[in-house]
C-alpha positions as CSV (number, residue, x, y, z in Angstrom):
1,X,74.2,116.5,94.2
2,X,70.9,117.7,96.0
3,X,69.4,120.0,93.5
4,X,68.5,122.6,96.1
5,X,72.5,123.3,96.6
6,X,74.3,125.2,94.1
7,X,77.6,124.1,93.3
8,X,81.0,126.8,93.7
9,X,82.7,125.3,91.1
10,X,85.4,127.7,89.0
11,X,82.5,129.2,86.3
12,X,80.2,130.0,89.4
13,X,79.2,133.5,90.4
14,X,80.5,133.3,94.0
15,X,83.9,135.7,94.6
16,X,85.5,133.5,97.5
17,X,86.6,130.5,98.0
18,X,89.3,129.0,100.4
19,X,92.6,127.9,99.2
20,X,93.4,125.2,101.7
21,X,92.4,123.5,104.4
22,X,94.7,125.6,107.9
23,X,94.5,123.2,110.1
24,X,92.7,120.9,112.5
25,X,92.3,121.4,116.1
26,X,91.7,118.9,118.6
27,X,91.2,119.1,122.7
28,X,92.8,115.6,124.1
29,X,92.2,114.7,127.5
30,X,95.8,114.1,128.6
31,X,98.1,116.2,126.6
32,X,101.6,113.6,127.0
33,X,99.8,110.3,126.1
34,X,98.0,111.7,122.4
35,X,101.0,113.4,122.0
36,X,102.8,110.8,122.3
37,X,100.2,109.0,120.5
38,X,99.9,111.6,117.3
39,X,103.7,111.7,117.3
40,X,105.0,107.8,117.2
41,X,101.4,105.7,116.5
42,X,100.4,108.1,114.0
43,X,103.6,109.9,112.7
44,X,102.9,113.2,112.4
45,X,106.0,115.8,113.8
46,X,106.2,118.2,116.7
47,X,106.3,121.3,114.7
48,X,106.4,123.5,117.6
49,X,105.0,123.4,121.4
50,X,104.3,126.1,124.1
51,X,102.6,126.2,127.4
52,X,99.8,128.9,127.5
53,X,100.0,130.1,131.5
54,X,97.0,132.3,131.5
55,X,94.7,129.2,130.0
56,X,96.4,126.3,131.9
57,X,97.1,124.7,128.3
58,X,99.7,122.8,126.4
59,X,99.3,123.2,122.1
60,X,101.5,121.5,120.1
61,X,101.5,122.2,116.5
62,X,101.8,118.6,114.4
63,X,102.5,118.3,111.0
64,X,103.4,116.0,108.0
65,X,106.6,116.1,105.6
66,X,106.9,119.8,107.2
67,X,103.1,121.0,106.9
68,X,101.1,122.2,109.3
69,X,97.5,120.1,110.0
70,X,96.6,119.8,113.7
71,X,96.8,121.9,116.8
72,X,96.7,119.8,119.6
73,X,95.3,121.5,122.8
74,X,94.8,120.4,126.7
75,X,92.4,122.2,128.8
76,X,91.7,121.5,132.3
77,X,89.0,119.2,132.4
78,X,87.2,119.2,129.1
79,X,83.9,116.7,128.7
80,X,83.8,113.7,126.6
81,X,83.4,113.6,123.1
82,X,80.6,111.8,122.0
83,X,82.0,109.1,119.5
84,X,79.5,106.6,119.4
85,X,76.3,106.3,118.2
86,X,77.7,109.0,115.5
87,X,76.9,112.9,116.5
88,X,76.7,116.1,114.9
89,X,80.6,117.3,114.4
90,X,83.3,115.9,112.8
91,X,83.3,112.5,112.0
92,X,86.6,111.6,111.9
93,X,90.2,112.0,110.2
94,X,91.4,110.8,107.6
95,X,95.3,110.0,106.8
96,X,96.5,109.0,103.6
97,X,98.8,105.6,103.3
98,X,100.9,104.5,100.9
99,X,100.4,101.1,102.1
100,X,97.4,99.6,104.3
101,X,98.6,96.3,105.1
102,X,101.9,98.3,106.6
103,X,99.9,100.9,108.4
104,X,97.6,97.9,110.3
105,X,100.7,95.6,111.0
106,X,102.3,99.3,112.6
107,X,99.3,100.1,115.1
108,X,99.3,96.7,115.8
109,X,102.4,97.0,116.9
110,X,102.1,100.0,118.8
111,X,99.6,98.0,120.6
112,X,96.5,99.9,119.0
113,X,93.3,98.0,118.4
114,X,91.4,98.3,114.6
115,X,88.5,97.4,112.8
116,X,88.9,94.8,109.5
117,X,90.7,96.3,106.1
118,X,87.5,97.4,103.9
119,X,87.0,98.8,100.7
120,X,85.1,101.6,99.7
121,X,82.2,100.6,97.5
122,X,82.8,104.2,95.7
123,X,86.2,104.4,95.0
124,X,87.2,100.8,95.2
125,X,90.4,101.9,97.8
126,X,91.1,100.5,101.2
127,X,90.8,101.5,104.6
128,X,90.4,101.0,108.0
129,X,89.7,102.9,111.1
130,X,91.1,103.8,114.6
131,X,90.7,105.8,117.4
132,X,92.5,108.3,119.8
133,X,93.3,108.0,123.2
134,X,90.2,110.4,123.6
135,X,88.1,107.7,121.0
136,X,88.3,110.6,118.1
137,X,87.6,108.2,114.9
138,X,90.9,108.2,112.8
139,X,91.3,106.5,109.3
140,X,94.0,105.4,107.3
141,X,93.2,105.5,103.1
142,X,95.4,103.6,100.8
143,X,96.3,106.2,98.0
């Protein structure tokens, strides 16, 4: 750890610390195709969906065995991410898989392009990466 950063660990002086991660909200381009992409390439659930009148702007509320991780939004006319060459921001998401070779035959099926299986040098697990209809990086992590 860089010595100039002190660590919030349980026996540390700071009084708050967050419980969870909320959620994760991301701005698509065309709300029906990564909806329909989030919902049957990725698998998450439709949660819940309303139209926001005043803003012009669908949010759908997508989830995983029942809990609540992304709020998908459309706005009229956003501007493009910048994906590549890497930018300030969020990286990308990460999805945990039970198994890798299952999850790349699946988007394969679905039609969606990915780089090669690798392994973290770290932690010795597999991955591979993804993206969006809007090129947001998305990974899948054998656990």
């Amino acid at each position: 750890m860089n010595k100039n950063v002190k660590q919030n660990s349980e026996n540390s002086y700071f009084s708050f610390k967050p419980s969870d991660i909320h959620h994760i909200a991301i701005i698509c381009s065309n709300y029906n195709t990564s909806l329909r992409f989030y919902l049957e390439v990725v698998g998450l659930e439709l949660l819940g969906e309303v139209y926001r009148e005043d803003r012009k702007s669908w949010k759908a509320d997508l989830g995983l065995q029942g809990k609540y991780l992304i709020e998908l939004f459309s706005f009229p006319d956003p501007p493009q991410r910048i994906s590549q060459p890497e930018a300030t921001g969020l990286r990308h998401l990460a999805f945990a898989v039970q198994d890798i070779e299952e999850a790349a035959k699946h988007l394969k099926n679905m039609g969606v392009q990915t780089e090669a299986i690798r392994v973290d040098e770290y932690t010795k697990k597999r991955f591979f990466f993804f993206e969006d209809p809007d090129k947001l990086p998305i990974e899948f992590y054998a656990v």
